[in-house]
mmJSON file of the N, C-alpha and C atoms, coordinates in Angstrom:
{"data_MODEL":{"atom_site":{
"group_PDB":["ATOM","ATOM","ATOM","ATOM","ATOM","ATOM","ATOM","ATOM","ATOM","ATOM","ATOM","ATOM","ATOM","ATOM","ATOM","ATOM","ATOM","ATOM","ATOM","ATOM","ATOM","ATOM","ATOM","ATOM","ATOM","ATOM","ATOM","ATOM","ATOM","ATOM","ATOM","ATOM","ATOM","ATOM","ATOM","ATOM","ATOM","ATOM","ATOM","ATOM","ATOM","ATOM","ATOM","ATOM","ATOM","ATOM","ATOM","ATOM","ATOM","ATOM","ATOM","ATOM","ATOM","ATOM","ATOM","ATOM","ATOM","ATOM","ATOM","ATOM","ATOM","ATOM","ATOM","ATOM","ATOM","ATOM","ATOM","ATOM","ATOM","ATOM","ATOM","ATOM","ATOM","ATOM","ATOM","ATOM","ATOM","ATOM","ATOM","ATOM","ATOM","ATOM","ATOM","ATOM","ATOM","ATOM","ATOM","ATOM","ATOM","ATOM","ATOM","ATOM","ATOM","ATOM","ATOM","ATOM","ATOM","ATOM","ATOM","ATOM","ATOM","ATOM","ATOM","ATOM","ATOM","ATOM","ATOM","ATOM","ATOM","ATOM","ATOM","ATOM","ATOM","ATOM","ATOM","ATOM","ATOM","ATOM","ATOM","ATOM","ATOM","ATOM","ATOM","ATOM","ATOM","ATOM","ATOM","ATOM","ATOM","ATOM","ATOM","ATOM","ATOM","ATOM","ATOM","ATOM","ATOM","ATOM","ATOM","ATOM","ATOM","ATOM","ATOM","ATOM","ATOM","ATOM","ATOM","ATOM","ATOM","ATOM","ATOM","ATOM","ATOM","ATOM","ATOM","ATOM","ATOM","ATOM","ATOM","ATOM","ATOM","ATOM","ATOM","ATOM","ATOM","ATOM","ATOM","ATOM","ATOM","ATOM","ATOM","ATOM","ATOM","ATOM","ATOM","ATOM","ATOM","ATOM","ATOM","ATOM","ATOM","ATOM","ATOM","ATOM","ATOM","ATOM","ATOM","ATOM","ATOM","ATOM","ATOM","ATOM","ATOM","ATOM","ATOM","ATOM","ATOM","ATOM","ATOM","ATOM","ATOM","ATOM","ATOM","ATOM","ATOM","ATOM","ATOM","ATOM","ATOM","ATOM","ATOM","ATOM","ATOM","ATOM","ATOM","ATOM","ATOM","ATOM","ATOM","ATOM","ATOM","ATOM","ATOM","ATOM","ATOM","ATOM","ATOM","ATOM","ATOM","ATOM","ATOM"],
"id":[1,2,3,4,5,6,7,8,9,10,11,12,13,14,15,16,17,18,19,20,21,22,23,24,25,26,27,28,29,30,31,32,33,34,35,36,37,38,39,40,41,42,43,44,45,46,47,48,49,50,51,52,53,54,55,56,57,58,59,60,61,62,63,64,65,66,67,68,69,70,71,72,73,74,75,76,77,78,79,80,81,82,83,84,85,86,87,88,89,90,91,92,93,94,95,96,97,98,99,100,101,102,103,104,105,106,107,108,109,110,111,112,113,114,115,116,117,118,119,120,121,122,123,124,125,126,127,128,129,130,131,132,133,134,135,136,137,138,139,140,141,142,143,144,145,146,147,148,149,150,151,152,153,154,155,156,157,158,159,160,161,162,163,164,165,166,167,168,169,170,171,172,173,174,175,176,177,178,179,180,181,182,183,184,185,186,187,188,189,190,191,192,193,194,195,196,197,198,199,200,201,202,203,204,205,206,207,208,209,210,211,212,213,214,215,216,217,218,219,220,221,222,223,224,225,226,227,228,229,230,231],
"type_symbol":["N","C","C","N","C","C","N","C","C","N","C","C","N","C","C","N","C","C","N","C","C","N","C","C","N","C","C","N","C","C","N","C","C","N","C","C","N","C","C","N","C","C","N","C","C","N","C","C","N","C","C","N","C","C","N","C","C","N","C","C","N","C","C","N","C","C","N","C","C","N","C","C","N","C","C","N","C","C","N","C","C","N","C","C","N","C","C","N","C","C","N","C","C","N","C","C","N","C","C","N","C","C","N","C","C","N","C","C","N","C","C","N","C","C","N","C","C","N","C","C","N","C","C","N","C","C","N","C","C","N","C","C","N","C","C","N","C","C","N","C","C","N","C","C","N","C","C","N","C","C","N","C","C","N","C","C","N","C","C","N","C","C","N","C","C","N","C","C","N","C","C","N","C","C","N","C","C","N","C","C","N","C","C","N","C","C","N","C","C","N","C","C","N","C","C","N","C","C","N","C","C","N","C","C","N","C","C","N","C","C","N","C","C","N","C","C","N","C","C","N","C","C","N","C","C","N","C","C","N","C","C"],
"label_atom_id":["N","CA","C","N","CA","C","N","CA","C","N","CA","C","N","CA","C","N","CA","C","N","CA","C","N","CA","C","N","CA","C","N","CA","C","N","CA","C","N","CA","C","N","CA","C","N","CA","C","N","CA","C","N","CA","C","N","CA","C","N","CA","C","N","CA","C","N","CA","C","N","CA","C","N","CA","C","N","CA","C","N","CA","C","N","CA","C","N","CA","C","N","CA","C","N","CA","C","N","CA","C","N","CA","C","N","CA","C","N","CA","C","N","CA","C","N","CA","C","N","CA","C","N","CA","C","N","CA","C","N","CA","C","N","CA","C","N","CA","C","N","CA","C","N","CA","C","N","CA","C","N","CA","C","N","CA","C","N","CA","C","N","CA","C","N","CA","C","N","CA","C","N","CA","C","N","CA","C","N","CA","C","N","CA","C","N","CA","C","N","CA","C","N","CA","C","N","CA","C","N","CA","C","N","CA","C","N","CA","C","N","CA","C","N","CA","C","N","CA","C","N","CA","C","N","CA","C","N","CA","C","N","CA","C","N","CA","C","N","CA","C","N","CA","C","N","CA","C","N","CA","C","N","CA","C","N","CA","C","N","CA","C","N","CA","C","N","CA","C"],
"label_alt_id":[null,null,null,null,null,null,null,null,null,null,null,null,null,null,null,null,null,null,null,null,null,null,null,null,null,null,null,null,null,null,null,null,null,null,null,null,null,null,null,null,null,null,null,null,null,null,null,null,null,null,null,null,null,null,null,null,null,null,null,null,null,null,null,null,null,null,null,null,null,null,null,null,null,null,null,null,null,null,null,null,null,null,null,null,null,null,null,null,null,null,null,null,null,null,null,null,null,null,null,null,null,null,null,null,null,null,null,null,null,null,null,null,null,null,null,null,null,null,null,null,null,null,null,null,null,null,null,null,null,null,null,null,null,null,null,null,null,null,null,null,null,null,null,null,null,null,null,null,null,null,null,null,null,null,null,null,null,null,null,null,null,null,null,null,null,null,null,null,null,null,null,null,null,null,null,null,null,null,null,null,null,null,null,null,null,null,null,null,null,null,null,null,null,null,null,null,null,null,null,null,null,null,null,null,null,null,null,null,null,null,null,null,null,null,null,null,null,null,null,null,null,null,null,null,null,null,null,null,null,null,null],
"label_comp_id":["UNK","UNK","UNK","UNK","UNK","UNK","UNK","UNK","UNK","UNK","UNK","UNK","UNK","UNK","UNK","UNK","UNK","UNK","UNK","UNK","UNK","UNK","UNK","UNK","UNK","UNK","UNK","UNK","UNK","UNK","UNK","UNK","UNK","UNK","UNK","UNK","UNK","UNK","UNK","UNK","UNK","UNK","UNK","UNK","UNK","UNK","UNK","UNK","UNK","UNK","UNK","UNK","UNK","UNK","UNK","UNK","UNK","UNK","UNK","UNK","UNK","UNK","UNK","UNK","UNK","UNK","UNK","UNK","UNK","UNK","UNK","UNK","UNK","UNK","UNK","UNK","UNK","UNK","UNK","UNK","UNK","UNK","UNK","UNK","UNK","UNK","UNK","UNK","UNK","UNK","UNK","UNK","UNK","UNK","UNK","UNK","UNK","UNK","UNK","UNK","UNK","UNK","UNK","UNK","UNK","UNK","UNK","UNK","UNK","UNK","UNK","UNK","UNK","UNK","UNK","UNK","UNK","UNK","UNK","UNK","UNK","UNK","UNK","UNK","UNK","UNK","UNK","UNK","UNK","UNK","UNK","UNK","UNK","UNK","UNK","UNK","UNK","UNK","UNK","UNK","UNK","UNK","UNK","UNK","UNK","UNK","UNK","UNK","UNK","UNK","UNK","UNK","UNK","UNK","UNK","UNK","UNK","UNK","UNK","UNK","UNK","UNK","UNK","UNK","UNK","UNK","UNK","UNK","UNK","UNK","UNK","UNK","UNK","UNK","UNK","UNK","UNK","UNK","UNK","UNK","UNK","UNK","UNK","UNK","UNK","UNK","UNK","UNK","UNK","UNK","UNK","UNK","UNK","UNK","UNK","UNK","UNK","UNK","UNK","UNK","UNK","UNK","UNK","UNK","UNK","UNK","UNK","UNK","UNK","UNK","UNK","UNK","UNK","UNK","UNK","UNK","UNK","UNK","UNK","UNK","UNK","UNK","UNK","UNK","UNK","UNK","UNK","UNK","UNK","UNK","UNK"],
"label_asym_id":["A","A","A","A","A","A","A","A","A","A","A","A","A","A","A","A","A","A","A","A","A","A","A","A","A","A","A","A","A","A","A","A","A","A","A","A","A","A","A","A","A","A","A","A","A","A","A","A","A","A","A","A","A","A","A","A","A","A","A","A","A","A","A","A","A","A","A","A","A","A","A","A","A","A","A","A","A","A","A","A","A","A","A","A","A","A","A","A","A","A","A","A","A","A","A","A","A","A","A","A","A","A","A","A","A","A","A","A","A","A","A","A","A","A","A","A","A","A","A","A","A","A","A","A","A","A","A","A","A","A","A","A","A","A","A","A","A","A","A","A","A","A","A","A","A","A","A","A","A","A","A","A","A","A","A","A","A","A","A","A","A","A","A","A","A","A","A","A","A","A","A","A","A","A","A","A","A","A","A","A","A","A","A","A","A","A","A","A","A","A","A","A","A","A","A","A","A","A","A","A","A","A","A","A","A","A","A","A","A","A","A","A","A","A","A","A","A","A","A","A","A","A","A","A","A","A","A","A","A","A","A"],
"label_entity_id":["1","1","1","1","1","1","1","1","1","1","1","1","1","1","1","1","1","1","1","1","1","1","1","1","1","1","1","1","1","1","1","1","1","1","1","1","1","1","1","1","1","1","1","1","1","1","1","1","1","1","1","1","1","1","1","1","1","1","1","1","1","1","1","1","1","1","1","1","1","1","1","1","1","1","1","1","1","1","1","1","1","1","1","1","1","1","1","1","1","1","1","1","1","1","1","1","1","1","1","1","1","1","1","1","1","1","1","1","1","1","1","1","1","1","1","1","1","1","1","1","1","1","1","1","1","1","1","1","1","1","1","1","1","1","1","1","1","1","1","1","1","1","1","1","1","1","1","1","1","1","1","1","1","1","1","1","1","1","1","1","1","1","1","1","1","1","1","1","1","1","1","1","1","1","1","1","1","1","1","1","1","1","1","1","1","1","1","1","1","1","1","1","1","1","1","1","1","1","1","1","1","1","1","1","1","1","1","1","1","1","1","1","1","1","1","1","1","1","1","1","1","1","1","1","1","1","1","1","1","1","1"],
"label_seq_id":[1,1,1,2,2,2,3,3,3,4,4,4,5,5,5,6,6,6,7,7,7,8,8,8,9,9,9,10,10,10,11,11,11,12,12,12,13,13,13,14,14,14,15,15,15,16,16,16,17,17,17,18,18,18,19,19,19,20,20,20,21,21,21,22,22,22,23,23,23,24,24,24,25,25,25,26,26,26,27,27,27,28,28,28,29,29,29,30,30,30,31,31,31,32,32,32,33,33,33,34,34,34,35,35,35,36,36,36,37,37,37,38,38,38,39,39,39,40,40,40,41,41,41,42,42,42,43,43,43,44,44,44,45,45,45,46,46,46,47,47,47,48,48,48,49,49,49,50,50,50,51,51,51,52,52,52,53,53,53,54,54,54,55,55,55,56,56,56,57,57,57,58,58,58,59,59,59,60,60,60,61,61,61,62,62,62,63,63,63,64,64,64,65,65,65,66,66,66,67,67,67,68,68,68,69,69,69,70,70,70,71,71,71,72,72,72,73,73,73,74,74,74,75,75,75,76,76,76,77,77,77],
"pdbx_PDB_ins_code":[null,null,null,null,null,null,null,null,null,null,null,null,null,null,null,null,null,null,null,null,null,null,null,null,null,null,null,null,null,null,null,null,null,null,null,null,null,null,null,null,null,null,null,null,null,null,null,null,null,null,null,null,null,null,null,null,null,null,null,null,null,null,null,null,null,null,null,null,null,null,null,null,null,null,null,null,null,null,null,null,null,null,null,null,null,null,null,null,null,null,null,null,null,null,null,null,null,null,null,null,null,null,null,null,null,null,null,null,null,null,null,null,null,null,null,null,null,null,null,null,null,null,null,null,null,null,null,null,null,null,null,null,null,null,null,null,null,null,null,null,null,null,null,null,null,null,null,null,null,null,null,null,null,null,null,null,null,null,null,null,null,null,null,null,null,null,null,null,null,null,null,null,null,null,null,null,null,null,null,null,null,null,null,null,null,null,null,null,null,null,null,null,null,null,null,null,null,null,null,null,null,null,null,null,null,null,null,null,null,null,null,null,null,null,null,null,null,null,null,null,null,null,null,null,null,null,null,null,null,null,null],
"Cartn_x":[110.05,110.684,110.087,110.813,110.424,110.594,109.637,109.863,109.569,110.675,110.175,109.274,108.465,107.216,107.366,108.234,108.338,109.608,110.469,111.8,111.636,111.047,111.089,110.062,108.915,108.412,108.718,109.408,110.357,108.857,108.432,107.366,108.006,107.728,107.451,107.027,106.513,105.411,106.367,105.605,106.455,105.133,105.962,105.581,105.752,105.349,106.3,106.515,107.445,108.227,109.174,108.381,108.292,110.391,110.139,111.746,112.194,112.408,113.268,114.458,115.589,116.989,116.733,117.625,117.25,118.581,119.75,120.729,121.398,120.846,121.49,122.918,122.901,124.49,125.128,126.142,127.058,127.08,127.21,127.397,128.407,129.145,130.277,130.574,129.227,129.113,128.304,128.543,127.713,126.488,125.706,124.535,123.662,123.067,122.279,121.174,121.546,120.694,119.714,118.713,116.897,116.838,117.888,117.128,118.082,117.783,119.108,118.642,119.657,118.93,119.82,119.219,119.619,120.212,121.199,121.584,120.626,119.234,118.846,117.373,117.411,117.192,115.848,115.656,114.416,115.099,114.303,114.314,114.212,114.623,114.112,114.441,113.159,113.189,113.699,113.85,114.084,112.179,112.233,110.893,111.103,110.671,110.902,110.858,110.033,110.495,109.648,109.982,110.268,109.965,107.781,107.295,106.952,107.597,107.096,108.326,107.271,108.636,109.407,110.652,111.416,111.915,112.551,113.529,114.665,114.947,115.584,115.335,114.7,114.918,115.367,115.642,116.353,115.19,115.583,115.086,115.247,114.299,114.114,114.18,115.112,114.71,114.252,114.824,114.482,113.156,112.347,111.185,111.546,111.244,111.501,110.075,110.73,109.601,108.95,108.026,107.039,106.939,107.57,106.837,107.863,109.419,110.327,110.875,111.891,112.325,114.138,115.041,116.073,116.571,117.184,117.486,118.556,118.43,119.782,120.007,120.788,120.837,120.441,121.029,121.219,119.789,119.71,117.916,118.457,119.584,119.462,120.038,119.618,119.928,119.389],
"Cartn_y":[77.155,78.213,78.273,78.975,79.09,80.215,80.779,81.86,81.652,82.626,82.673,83.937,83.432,83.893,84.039,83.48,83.696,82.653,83.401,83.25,82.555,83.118,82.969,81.256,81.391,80.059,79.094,79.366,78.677,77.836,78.68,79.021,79.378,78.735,78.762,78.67,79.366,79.05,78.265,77.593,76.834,77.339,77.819,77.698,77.981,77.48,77.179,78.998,79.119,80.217,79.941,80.076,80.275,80.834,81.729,82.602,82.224,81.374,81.299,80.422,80.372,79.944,78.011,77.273,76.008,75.691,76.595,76.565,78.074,78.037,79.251,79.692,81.333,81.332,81.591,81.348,81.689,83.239,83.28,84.897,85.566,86.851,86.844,87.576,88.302,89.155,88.39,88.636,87.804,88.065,87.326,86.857,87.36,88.001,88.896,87.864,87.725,86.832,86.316,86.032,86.242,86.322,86.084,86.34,87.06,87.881,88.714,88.541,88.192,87.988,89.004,89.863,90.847,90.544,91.44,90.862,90.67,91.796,91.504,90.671,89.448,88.522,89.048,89.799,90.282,89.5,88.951,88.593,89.496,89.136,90.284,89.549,89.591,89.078,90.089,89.688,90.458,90.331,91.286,91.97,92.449,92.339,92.338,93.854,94.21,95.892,97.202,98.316,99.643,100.446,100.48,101.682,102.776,102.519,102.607,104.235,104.978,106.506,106.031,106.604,106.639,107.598,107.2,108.525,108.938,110.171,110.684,110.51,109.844,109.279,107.667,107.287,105.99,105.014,103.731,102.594,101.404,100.182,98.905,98.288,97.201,95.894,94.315,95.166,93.732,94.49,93.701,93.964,92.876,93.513,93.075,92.957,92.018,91.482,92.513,92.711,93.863,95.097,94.691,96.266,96.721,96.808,97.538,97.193,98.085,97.909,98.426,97.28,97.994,98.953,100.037,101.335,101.32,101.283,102.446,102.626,103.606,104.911,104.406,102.752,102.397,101.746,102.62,102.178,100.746,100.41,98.797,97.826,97.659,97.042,95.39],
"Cartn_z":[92.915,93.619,95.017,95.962,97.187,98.111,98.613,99.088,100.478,101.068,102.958,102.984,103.816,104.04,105.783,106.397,108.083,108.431,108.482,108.939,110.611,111.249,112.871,112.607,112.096,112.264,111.151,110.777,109.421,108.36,107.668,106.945,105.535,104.3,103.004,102.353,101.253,100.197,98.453,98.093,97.056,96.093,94.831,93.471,92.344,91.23,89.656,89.164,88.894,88.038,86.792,85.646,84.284,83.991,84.908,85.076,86.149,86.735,88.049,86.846,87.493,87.136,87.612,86.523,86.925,87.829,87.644,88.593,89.28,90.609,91.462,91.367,90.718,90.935,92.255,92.372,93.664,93.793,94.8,95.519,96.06,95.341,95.938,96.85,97.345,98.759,99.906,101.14,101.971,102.333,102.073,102.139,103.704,103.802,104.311,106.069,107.013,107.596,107.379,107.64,107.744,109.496,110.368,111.882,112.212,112.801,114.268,115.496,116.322,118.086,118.551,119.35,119.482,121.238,121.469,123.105,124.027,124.133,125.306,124.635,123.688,123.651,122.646,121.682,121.26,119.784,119.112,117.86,116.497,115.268,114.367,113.328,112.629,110.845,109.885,108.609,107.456,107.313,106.394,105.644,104.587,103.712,101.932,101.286,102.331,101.653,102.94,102.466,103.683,103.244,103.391,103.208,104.112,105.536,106.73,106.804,107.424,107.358,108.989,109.196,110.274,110.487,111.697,112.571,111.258,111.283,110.635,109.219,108.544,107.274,106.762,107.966,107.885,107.55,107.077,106.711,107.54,107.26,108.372,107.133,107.502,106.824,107.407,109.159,109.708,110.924,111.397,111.964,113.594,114.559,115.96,116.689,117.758,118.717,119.065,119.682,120.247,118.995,117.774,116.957,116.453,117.256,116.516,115.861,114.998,113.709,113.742,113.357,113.116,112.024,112.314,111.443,110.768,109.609,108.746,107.907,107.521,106.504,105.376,105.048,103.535,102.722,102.379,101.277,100.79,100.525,99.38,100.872,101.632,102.621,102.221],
"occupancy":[1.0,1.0,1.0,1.0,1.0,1.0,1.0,1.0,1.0,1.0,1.0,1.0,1.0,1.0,1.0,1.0,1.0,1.0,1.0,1.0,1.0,1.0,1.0,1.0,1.0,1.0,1.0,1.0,1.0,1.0,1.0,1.0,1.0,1.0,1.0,1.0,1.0,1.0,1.0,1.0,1.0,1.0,1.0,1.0,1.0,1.0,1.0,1.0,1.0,1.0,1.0,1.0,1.0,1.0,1.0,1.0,1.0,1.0,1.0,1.0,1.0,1.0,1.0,1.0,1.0,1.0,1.0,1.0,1.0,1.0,1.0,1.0,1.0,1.0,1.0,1.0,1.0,1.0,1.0,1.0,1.0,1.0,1.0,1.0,1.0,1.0,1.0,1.0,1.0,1.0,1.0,1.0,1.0,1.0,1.0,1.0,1.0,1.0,1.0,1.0,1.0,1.0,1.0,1.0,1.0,1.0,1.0,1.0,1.0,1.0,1.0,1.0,1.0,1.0,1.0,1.0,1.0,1.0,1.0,1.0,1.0,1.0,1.0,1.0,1.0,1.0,1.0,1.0,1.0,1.0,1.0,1.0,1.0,1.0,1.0,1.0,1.0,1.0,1.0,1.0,1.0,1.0,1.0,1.0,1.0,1.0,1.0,1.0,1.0,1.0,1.0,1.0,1.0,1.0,1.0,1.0,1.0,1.0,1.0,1.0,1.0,1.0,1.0,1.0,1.0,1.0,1.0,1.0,1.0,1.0,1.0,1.0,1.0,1.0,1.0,1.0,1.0,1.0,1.0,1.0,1.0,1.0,1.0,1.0,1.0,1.0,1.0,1.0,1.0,1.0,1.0,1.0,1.0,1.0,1.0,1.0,1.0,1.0,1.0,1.0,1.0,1.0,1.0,1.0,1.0,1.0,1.0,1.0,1.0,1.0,1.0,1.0,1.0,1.0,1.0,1.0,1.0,1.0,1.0,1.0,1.0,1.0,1.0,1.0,1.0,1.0,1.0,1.0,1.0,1.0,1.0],
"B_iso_or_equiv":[0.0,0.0,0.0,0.0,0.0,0.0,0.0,0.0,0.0,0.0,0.0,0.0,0.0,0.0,0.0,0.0,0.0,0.0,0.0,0.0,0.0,0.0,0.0,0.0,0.0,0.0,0.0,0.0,0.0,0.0,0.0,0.0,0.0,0.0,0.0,0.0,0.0,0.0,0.0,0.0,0.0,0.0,0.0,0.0,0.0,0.0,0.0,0.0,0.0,0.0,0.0,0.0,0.0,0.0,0.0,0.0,0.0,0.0,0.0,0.0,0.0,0.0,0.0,0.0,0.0,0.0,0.0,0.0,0.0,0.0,0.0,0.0,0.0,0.0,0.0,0.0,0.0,0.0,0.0,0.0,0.0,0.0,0.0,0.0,0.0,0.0,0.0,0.0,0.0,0.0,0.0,0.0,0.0,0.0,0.0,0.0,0.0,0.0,0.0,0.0,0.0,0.0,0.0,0.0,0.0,0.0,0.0,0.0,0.0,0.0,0.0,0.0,0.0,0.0,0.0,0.0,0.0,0.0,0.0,0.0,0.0,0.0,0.0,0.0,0.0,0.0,0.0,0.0,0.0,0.0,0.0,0.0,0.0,0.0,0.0,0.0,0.0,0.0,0.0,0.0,0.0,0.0,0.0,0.0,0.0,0.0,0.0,0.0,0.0,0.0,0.0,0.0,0.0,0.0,0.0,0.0,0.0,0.0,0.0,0.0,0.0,0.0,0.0,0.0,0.0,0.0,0.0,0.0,0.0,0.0,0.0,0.0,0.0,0.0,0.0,0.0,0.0,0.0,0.0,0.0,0.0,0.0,0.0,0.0,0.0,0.0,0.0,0.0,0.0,0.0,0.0,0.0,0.0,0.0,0.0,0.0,0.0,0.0,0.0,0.0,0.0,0.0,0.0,0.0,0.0,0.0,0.0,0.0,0.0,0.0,0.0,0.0,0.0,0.0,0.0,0.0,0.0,0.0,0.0,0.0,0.0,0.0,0.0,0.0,0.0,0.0,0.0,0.0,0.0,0.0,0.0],
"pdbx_formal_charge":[null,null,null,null,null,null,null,null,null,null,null,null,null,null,null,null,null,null,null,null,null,null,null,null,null,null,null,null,null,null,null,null,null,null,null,null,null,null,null,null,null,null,null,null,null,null,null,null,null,null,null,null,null,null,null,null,null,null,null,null,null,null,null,null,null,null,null,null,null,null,null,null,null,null,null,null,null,null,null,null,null,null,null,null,null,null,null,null,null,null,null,null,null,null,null,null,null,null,null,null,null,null,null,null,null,null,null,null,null,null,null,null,null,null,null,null,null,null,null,null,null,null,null,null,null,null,null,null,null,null,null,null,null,null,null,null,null,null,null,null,null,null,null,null,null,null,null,null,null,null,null,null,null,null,null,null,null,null,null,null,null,null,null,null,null,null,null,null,null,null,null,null,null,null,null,null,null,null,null,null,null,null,null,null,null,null,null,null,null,null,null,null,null,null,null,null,null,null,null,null,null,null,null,null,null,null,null,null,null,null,null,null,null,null,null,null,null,null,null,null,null,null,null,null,null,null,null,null,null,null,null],
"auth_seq_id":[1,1,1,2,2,2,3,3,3,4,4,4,5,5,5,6,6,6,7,7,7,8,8,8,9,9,9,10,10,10,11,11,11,12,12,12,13,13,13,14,14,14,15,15,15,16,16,16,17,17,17,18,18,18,19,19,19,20,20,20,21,21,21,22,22,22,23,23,23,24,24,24,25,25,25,26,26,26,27,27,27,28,28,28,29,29,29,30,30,30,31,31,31,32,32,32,33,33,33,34,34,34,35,35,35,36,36,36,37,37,37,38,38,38,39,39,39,40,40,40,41,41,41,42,42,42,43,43,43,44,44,44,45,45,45,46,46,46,47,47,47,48,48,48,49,49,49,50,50,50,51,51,51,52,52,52,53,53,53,54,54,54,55,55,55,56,56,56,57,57,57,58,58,58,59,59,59,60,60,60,61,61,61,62,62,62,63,63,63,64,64,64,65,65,65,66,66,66,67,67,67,68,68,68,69,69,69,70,70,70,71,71,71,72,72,72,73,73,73,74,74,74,75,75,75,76,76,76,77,77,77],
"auth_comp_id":["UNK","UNK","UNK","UNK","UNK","UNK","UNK","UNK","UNK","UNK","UNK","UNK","UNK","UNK","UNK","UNK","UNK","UNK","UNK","UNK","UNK","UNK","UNK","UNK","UNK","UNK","UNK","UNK","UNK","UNK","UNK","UNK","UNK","UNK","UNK","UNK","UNK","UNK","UNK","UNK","UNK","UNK","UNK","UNK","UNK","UNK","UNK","UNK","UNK","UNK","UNK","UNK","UNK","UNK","UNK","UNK","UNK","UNK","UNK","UNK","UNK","UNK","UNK","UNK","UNK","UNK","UNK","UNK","UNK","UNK","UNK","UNK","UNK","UNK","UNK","UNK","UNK","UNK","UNK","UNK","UNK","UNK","UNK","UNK","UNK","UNK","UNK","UNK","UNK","UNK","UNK","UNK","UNK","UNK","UNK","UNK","UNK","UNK","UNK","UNK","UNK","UNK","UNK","UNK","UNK","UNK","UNK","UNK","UNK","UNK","UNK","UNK","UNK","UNK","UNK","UNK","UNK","UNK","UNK","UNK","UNK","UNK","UNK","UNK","UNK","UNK","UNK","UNK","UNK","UNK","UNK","UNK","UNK","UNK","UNK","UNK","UNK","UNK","UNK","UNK","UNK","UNK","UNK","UNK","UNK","UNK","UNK","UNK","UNK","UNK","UNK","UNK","UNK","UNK","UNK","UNK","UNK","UNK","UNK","UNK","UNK","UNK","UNK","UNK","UNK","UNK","UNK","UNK","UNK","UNK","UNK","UNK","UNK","UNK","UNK","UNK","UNK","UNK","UNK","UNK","UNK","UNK","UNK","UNK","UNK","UNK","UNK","UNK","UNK","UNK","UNK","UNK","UNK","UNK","UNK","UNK","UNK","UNK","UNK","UNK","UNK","UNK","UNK","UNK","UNK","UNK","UNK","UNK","UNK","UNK","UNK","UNK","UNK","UNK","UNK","UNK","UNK","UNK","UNK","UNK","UNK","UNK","UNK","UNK","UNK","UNK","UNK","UNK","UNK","UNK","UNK"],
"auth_asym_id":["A","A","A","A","A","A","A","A","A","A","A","A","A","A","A","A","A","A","A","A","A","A","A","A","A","A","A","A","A","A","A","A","A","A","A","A","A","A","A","A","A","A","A","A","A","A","A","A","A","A","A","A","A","A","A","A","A","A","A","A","A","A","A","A","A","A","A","A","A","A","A","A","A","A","A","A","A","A","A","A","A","A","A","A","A","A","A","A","A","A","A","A","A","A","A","A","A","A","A","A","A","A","A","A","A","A","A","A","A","A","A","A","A","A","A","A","A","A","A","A","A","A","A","A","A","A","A","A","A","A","A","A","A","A","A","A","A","A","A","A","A","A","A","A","A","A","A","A","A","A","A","A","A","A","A","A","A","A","A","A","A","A","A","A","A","A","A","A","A","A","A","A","A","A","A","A","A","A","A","A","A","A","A","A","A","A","A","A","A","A","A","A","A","A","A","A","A","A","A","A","A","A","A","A","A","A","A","A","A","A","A","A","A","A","A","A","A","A","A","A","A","A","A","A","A","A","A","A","A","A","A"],
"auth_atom_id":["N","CA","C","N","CA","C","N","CA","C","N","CA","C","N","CA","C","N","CA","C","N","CA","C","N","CA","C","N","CA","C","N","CA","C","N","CA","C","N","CA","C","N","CA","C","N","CA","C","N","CA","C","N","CA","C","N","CA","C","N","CA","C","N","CA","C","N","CA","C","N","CA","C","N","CA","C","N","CA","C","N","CA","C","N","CA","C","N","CA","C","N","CA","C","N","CA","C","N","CA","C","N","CA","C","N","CA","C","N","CA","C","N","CA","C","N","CA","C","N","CA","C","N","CA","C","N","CA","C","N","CA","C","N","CA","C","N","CA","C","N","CA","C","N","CA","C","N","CA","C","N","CA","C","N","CA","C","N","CA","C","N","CA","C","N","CA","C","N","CA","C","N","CA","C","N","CA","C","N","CA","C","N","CA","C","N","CA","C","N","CA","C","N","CA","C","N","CA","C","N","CA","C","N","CA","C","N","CA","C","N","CA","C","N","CA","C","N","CA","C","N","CA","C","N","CA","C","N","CA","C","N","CA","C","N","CA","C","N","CA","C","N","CA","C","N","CA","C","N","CA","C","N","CA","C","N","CA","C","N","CA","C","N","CA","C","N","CA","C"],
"pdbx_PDB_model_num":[1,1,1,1,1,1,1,1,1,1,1,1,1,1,1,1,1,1,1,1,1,1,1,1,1,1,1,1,1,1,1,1,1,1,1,1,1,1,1,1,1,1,1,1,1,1,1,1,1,1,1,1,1,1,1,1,1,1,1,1,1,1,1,1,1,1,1,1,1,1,1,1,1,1,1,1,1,1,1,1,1,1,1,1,1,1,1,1,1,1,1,1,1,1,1,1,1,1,1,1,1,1,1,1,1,1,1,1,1,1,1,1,1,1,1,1,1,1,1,1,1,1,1,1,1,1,1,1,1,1,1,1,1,1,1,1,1,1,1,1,1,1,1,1,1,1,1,1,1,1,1,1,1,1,1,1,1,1,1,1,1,1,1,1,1,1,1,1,1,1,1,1,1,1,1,1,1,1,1,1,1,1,1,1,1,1,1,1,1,1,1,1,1,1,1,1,1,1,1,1,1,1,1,1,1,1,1,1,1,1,1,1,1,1,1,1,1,1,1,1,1,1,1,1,1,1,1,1,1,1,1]
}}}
């Protein structure tokens, strides 16, 4: 199995799972980035989970250059 560990420096860790599937099923919703480039050129990863409090209540799933974090409403993002 393989997990991203850093999307931006294209970084993975490989190792055996007892329960991982020996064949991936297909997906019938679309599949979620790992990068966003944002217009005025700032980058932003996904991040695996959102213990971090925010404006209003809202949630990050992706984490940006210099610190920030994109927002919104939906906890299963």
């Amino acid at each position: 199995m393989q997990c991203i560990v850093d999307p931006v420096g294209e970084r993975a860790i490989e190792f055996d799972s007892p329960t991982a599937p020996q064949q991936l099923e297909p997906r019938e919703d679309e599949a979620l980035p790992l990068l966003v480039e944002l217009p005025y050129g700032a980058v932003c990863a996904t991040i695996s989970h959102d213990h971090d409090q925010h404006w209003k209540g809202m949630f990050s799933w992706y984490r940006c250059d210099g610190g920030s974090e994109l927002l919104t409403p939906d906890p299963s993002c």
